[in-house]
C-alpha positions as protocol buffer text, in pm:
chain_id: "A"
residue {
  index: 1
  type: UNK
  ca { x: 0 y: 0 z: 0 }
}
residue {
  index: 2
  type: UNK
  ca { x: 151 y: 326 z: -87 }
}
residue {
  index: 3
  type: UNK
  ca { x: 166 y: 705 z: 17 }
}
residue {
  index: 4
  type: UNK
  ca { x: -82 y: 972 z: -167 }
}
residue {
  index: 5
  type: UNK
  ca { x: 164 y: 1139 z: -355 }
}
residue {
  index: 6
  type: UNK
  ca { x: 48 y: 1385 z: -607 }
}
residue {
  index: 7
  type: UNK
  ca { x: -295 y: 1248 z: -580 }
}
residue {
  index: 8
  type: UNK
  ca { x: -637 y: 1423 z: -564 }
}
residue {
  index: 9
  type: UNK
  ca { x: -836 y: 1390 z: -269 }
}
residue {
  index: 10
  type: UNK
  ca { x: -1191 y: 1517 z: -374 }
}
residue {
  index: 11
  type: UNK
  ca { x: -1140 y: 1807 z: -571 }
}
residue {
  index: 12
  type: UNK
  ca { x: -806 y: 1925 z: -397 }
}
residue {
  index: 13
  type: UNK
  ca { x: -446 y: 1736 z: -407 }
}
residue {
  index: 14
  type: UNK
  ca { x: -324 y: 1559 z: -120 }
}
residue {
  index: 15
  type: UNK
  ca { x: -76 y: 1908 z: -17 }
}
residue {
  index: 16
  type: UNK
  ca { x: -382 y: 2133 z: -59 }
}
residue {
  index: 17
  type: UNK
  ca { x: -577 y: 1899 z: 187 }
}
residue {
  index: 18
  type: UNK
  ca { x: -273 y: 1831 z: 442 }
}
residue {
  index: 19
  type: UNK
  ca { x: -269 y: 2244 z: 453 }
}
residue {
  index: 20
  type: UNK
  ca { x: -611 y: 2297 z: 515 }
}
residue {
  index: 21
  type: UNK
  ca { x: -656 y: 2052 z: 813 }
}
residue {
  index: 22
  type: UNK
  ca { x: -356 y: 2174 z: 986 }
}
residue {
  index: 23
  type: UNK
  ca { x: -484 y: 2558 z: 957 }
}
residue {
  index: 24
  type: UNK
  ca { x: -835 y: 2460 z: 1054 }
}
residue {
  index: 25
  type: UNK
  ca { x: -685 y: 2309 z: 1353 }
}
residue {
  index: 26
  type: UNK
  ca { x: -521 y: 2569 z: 1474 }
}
residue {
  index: 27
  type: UNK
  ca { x: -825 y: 2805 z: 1410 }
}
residue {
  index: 28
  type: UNK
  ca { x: -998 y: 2555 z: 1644 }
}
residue {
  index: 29
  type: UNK
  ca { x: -686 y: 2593 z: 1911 }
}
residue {
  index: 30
  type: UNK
  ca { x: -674 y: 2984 z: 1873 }
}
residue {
  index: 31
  type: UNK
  ca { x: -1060 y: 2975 z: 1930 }
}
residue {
  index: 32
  type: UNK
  ca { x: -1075 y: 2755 z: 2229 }
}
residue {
  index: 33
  type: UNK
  ca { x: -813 y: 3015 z: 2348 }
}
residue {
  index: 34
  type: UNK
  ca { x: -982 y: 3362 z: 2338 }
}
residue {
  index: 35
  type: UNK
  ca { x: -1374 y: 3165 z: 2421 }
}
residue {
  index: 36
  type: UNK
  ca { x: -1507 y: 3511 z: 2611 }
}
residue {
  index: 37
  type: UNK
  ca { x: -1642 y: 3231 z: 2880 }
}
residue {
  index: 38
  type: UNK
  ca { x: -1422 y: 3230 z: 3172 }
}
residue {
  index: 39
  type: UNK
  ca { x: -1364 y: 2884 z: 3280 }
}
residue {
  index: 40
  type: UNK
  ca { x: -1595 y: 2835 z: 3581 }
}
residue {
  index: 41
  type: UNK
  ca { x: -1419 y: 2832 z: 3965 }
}
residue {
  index: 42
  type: UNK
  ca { x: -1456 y: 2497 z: 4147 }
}
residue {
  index: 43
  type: UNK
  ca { x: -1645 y: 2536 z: 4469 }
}
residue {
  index: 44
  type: UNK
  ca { x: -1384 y: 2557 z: 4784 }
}
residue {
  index: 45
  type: UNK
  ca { x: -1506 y: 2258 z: 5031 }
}
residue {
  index: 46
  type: UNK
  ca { x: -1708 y: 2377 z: 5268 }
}
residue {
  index: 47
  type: UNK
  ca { x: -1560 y: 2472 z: 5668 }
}
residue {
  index: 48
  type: UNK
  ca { x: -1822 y: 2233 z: 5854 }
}
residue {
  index: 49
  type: UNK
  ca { x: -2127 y: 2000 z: 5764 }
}
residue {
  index: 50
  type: UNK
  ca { x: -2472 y: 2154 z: 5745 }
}
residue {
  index: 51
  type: UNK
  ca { x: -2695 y: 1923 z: 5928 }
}
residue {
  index: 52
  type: UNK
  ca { x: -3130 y: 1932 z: 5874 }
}
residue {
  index: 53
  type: UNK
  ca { x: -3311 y: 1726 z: 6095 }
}
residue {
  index: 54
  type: UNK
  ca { x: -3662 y: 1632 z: 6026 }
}
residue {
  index: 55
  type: UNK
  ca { x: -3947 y: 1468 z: 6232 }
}
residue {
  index: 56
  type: UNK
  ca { x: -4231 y: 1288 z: 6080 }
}
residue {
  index: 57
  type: UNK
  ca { x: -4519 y: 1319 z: 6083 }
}
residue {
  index: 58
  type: UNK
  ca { x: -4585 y: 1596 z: 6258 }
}
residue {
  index: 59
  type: UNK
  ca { x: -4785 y: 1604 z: 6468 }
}
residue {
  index: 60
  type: UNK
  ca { x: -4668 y: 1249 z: 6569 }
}
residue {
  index: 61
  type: UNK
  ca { x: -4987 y: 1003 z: 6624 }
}
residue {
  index: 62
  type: UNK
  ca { x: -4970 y: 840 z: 6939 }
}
residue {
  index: 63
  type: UNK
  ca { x: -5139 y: 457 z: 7024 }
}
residue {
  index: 64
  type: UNK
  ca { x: -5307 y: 539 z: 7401 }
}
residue {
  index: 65
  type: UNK
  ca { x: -5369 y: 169 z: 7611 }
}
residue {
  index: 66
  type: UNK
  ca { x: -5605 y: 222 z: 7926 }
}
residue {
  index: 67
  type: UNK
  ca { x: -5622 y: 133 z: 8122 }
}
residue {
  index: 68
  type: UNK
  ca { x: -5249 y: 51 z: 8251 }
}
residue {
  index: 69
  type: UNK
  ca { x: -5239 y: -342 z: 8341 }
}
residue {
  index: 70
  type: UNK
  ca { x: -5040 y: -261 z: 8654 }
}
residue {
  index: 71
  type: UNK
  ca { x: -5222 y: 94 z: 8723 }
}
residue {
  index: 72
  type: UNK
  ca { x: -5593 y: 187 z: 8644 }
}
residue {
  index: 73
  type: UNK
  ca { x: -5539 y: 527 z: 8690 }
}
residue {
  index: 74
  type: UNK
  ca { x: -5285 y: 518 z: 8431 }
}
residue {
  index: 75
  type: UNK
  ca { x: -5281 y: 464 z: 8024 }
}
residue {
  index: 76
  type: UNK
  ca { x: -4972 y: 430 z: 7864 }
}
residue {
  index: 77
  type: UNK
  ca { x: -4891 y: 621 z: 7530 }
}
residue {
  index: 78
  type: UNK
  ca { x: -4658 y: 467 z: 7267 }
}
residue {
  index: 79
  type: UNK
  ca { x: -4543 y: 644 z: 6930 }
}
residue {
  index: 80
  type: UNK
  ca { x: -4266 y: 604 z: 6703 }
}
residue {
  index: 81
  type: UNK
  ca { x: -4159 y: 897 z: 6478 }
}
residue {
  index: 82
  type: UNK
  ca { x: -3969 y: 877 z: 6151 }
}
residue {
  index: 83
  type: UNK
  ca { x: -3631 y: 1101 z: 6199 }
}
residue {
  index: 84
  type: UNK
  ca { x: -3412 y: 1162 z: 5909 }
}
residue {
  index: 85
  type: UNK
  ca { x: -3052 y: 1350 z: 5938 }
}
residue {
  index: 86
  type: UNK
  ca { x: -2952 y: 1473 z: 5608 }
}
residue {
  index: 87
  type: UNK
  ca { x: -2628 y: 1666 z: 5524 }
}
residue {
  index: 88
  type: UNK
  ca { x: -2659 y: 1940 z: 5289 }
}
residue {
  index: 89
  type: UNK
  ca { x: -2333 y: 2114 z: 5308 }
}
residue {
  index: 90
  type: UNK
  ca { x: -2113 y: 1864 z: 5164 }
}
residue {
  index: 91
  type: UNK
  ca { x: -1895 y: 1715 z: 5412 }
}
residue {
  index: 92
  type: UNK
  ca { x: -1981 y: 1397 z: 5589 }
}
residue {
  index: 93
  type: UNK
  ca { x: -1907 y: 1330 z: 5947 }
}
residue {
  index: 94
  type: UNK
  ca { x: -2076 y: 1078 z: 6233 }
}
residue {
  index: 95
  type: UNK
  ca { x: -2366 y: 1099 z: 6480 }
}
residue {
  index: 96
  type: UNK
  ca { x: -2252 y: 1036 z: 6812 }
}
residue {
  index: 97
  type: UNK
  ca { x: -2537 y: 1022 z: 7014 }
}
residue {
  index: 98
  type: UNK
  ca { x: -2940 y: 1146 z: 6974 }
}
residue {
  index: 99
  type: UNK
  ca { x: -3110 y: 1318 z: 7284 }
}
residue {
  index: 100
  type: UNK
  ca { x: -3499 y: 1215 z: 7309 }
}
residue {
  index: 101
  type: UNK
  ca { x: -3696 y: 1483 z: 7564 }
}
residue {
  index: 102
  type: UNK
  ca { x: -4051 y: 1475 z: 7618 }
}
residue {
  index: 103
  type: UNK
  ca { x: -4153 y: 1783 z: 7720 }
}
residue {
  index: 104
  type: UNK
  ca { x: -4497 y: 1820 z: 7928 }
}
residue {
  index: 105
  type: UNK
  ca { x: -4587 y: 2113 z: 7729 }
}
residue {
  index: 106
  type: UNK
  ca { x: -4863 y: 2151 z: 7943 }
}
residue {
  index: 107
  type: UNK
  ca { x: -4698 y: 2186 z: 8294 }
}
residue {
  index: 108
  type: UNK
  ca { x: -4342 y: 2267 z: 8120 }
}
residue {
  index: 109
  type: UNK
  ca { x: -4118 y: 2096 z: 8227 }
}
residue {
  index: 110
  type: UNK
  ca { x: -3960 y: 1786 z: 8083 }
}
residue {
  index: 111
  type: UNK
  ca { x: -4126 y: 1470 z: 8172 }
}
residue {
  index: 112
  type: UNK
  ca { x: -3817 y: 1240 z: 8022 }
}
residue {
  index: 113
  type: UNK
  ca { x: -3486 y: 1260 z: 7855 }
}
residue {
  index: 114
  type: UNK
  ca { x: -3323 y: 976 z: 7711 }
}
residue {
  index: 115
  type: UNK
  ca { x: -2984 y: 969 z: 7525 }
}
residue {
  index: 116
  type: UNK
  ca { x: -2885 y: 718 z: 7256 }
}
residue {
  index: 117
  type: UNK
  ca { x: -2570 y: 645 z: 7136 }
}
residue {
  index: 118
  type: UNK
  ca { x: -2388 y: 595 z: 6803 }
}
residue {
  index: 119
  type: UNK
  ca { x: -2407 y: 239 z: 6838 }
}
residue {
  index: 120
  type: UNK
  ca { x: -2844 y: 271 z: 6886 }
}
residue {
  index: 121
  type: UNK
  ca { x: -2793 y: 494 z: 6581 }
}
residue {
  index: 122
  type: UNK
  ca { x: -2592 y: 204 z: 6360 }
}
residue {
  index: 123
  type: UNK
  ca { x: -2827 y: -60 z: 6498 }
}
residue {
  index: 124
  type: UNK
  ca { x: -3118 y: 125 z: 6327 }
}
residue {
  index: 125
  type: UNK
  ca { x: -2975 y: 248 z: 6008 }
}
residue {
  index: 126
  type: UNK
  ca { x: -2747 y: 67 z: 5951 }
}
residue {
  index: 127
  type: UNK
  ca { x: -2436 y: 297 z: 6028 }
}
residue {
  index: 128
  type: UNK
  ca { x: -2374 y: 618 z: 6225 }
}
residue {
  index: 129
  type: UNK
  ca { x: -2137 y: 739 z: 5902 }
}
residue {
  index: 130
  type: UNK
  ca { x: -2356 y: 1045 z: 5716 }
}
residue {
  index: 131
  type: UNK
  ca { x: -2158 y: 1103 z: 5407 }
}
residue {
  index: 132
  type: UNK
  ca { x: -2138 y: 1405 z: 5219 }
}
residue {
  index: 133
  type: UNK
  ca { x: -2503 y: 1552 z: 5082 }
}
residue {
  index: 134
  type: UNK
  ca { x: -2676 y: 1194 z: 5182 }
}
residue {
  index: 135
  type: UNK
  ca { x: -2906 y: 1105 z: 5501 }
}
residue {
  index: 136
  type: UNK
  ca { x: -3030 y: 815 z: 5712 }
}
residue {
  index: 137
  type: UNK
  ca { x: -3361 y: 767 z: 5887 }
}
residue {
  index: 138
  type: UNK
  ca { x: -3448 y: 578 z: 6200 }
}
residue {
  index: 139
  type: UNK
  ca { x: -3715 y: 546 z: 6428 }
}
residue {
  index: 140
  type: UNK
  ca { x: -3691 y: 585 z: 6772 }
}
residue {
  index: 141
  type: UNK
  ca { x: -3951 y: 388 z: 6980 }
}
residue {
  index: 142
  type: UNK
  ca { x: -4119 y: 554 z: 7308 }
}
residue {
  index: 143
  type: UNK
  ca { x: -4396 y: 260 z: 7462 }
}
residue {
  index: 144
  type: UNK
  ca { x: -4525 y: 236 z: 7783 }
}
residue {
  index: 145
  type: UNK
  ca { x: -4535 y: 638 z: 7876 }
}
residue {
  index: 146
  type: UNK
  ca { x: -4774 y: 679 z: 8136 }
}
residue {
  index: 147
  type: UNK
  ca { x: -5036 y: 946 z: 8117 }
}
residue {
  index: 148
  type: UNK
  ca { x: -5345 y: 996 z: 8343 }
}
residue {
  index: 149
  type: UNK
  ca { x: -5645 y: 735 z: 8248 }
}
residue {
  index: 150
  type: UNK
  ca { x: -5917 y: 1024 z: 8350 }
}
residue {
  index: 151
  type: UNK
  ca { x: -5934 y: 1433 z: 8244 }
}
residue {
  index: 152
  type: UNK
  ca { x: -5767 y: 1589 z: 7952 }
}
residue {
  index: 153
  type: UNK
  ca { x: -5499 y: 1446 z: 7817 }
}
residue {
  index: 154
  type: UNK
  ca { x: -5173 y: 1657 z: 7842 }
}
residue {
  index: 155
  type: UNK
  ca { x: -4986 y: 1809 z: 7603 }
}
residue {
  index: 156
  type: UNK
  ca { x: -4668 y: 1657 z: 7539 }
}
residue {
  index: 157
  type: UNK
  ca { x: -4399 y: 1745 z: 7234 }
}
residue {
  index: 158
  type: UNK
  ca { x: -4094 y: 1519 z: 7152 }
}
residue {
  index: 159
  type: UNK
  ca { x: -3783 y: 1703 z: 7088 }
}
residue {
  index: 160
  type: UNK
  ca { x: -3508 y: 1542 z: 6941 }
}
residue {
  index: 161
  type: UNK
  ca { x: -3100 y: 1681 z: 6975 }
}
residue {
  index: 162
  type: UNK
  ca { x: -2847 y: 1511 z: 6720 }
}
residue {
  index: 163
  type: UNK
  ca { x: -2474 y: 1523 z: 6853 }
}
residue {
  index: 164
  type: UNK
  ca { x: -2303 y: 1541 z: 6478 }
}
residue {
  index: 165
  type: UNK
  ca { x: -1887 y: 1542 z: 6444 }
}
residue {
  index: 166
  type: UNK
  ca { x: -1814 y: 1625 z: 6083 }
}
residue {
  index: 167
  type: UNK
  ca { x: -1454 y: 1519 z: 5949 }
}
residue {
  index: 168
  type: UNK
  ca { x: -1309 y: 1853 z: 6018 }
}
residue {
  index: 169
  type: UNK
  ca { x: -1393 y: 1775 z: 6411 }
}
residue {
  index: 170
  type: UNK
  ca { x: -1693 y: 2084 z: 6427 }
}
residue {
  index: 171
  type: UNK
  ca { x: -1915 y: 1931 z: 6603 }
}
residue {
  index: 172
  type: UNK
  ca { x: -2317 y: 2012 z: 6552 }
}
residue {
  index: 173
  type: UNK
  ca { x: -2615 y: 1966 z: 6771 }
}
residue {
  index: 174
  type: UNK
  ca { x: -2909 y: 2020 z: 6534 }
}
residue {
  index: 175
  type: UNK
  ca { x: -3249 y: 2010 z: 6713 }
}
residue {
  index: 176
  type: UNK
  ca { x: -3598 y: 1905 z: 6586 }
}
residue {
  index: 177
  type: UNK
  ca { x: -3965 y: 1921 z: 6796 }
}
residue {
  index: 178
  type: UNK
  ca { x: -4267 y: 1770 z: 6711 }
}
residue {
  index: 179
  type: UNK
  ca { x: -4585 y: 1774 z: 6892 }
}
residue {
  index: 180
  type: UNK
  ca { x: -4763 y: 1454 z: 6976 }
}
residue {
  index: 181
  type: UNK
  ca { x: -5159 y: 1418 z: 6863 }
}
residue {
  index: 182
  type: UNK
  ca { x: -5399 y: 1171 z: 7064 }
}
């Protein structure tokens, strides 16, 4: 098989052709070059995580037993909320523990605090890793609350604290509340 020499190719000869790809490459260099569009910036990482708790539903339906099988003037309330911790900032990091309060709105005060810790967390979902822009869900189970079997029923509001250590060691404490509904 031989080299084009001195032949055509389409209507110009193999030199013409050679010269006319080479220039209309460099046209396509020197454009690329001066493009008015400035190349865009990539986005510095961000300083800490950017945690948004949610509780749902809200308000949170509660299951109401009465009466109590070791107290008749007693019911006992059970609920279980669906909590999701998302990231949105774009660096991941681990929960470390979850605060559960359940505040007497009625009488305020706080009628119980319970903390769980990241290995409750992993048990539920899985893991107590959050990576970058992702989230887990669990659902943290309150049975067997006693409330009073006879008059109104108080009103009571779970609020939820999320100790959160991002991988540049900031550590957050996002809080969500949600209202309980009998």
């Amino acid at each position: 098989m031989g080299v084009l020499k001195g032949q055509t190719v389409g209507s110009l000869n193999r030199a013409a052709a050679v010269a006319l790809f080479v220039l209309t490459a460099a046209a396509c260099d020197w454009l690329k070059s001066t493009d008015p569009t400035p190349s865009p910036t990539p986005t510095p990482p961000p300083n800490s995580a950017h945690i948004d708790l949610t509780i749902t539903p809200s308000p949170i339906p509660v299951k109401v037993d009465c009466p109590a099988p070791t107290n008749p003037d007693f019911c006992l309330a059970s609920f279980n909320p669906k909590v999701t911790v998302q990231e949105t900032a774009g660096l991941g990091g681990r929960i470390n523990s979850v605060e559960v309060t359940l505040r007497n709105v009625t009488l305020a005060k706080d009628e119980s605090k319970v903390t769980l810790d990241a290995a409750w967390v992993a048990r539920q979902a899985g893991t107590n890793r959050l990576e970058a822009k992702a989230g887990i869900a669990f659902e943290p189970v309150v049975s067997g609350f006693p409330i009073p079997a006879t008059g109104p029923r108080p009103q009571l509001r779970i609020i939820l604290s999320v100790q959160f250590i991002d991988d540049k060691n900031n550590t957050l404490f996002p809080t969500a509340q949600a209202d309980l509904a009998f």
